[in-house]
Every structure is written in structure tokens, then in C-alpha cells.
C-alpha positions as a Python dict, from the first residue, in 0.01 Angstrom:
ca = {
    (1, 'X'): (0, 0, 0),
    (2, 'X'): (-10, -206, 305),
    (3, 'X'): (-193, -485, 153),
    (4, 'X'): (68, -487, -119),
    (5, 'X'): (369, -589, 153),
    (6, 'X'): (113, -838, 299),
    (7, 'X'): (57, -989, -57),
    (8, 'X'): (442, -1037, -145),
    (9, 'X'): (548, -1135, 244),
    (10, 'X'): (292, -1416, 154),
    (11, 'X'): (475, -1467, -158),
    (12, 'X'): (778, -1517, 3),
    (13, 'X'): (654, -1789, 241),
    (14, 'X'): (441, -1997, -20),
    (15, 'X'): (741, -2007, -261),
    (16, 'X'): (984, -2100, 20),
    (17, 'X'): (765, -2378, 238),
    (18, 'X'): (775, -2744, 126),
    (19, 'X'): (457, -2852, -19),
    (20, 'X'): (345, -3177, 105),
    (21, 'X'): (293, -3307, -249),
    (22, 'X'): (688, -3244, -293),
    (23, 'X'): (863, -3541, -340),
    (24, 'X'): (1237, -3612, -319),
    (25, 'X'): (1461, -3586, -548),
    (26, 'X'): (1675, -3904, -590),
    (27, 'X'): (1774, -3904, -940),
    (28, 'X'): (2131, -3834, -1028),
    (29, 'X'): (2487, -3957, -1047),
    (30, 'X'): (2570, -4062, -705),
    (31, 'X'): (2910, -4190, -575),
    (32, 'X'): (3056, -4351, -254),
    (33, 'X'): (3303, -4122, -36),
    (34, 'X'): (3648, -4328, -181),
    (35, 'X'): (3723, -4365, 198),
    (36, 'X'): (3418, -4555, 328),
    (37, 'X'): (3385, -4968, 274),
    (38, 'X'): (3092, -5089, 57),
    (39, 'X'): (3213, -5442, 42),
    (40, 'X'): (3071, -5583, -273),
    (41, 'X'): (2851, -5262, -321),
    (42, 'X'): (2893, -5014, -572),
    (43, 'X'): (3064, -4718, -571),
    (44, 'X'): (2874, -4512, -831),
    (45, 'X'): (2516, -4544, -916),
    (46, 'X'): (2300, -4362, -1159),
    (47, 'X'): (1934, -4315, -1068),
    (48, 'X'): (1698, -4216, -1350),
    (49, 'X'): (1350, -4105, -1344),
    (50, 'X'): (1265, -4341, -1597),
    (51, 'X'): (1253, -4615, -1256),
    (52, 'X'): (1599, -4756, -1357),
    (53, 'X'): (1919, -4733, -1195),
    (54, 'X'): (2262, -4868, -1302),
    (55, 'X'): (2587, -4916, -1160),
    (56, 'X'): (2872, -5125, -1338),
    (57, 'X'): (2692, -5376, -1609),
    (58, 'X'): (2387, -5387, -1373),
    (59, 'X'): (2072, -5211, -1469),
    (60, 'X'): (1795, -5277, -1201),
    (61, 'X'): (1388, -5096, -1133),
    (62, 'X'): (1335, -4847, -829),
    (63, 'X'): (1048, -4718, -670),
    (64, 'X'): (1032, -4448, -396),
    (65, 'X'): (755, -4430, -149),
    (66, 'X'): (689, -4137, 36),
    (67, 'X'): (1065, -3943, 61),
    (68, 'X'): (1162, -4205, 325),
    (69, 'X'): (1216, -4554, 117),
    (70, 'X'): (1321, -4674, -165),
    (71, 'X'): (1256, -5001, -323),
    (72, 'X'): (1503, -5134, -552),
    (73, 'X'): (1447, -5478, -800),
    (74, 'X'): (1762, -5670, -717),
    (75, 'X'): (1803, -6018, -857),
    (76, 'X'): (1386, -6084, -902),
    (77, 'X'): (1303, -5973, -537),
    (78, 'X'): (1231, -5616, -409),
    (79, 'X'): (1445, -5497, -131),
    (80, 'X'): (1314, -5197, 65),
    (81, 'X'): (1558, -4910, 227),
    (82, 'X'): (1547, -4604, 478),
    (83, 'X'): (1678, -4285, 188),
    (84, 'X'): (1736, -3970, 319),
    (85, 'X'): (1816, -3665, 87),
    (86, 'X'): (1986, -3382, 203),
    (87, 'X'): (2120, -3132, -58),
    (88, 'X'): (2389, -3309, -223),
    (89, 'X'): (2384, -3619, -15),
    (90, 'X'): (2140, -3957, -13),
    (91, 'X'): (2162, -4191, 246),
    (92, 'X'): (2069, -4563, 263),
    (93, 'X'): (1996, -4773, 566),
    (94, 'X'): (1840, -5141, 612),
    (95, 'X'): (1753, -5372, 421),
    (96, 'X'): (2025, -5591, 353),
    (97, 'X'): (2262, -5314, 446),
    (98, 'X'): (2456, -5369, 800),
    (99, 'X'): (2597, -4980, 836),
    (100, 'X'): (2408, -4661, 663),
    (101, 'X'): (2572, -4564, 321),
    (102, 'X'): (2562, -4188, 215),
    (103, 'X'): (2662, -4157, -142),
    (104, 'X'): (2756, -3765, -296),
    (105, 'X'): (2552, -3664, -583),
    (106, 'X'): (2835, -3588, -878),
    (107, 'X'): (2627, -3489, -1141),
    (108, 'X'): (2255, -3561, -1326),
    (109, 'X'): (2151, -3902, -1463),
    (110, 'X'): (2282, -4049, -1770),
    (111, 'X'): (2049, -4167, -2021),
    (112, 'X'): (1981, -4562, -2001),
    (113, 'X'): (2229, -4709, -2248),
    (114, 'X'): (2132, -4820, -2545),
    (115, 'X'): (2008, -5233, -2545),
    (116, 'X'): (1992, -5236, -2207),
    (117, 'X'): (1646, -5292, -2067),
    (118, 'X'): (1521, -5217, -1741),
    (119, 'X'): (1364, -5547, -1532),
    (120, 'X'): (997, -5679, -1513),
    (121, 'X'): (859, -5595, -1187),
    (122, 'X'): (751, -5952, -1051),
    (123, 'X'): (414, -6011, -973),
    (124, 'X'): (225, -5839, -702),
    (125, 'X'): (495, -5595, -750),
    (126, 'X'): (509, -5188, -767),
}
């Protein structure tokens, strides 16, 4: 009997500790707090696991390395962020970004839309 309690307390801590294999989670419908400025950014983003992401008309290649940055194909060149995940919330900071931007996740990813084609990585690329 004893071991038995042993057995599921360890149970209870495997299925509860992060594995270091875990990785985060970014995919989703995300969306900018309506109060904070994003300049020319966008306020809603979808993030698929497929590597794309789109906001507006804009469809544009991601890669995550680690669960600390992102790397997102904007306009031929990679630029490379801080993300943070935390429950419902990602966060972005540096790269060309001059304050942090934490965006609410709304809902799951949308599939890509039809005829629209994620970007070519360029070479020497992810």
C-alpha cells in the first residue's frame, strides 16, 4: 500500500513539472489591448504552426528558438524578438520595437487563406 501513494505522488509531479523539451506555445489569434499605441503595427495577428503568420493583407514566415525569441520574415530580412508567453498573454520586445508589446490571445489560428503563400526564407536563413 505504501508504495502505491509513492507511485501516484510521483504521478502527480511528472504530469505537473515542465519538461525541458516543452516548447511554447505561440500559435493563436492574438490582439493588441485597444488602449495601447502600436503605431503602424498591427493590432491582430494570427500565428499558425504551419511557420506563417498574418495580420491585415500581410502573410509573413516565423521561427521560434528556444521559448525566448521569435524570428519573423518581414520584407526579405529576418528580424529577431524577446516573446514571452504567459497563459493568455505573449509579449514582444526588441528588435525594431522601441516599447514591449503584449498582445491577448482571442482565440486559435485560422487556417492560411486560400492563394496566399507563405515567403521563401532567404538564403542562409532558418
Amino acid at each position: 500500500m505504501r508504495w502505491t501513494g509513492q507511485l501516484v505522488v510521483l504521478f502527480l509531479i511528472v504530469g505537473v513539472a515542465p519538461s525541458a523539451a516543452q516548447k511554447v506555445d505561440v500559435t493563436g489569434i492574438w490582439r493588441v489591448r485597444s488602449d495601447k499605441e502600436v503605431k503602424n503595427g498591427p493590432r491582430e495577428v494570427i500565428i499558425r504552426a504551419d511557420s506563417s503568420a498574418s495580420w491585415g493583407k500581410e502573410t509573413v514566415r516565423w521561427r521560434l528558438k528556444g521559448d525566448k525569441v521569435i524570428s519573423i520574415l518581414i520584407g526579405g530580412e529576418w528580424e529577431t524578438y524577446d516573446v514571452k508567453v504567459k497563459s493568455n498573454s505573449l509579449t514582444l520586445s526588441g528588435g525594431d520595437l522601441e516599447q514591449a508589446v503584449t498582445l491577448q490571445k482571442i482565440g486559435p489560428p485560422t487556417p492560411l487563406p486560400a492563394g496566399a503563400k507563405i515567403p521563401n526564407a532567404p538564403d542562409g536563413g532558418y
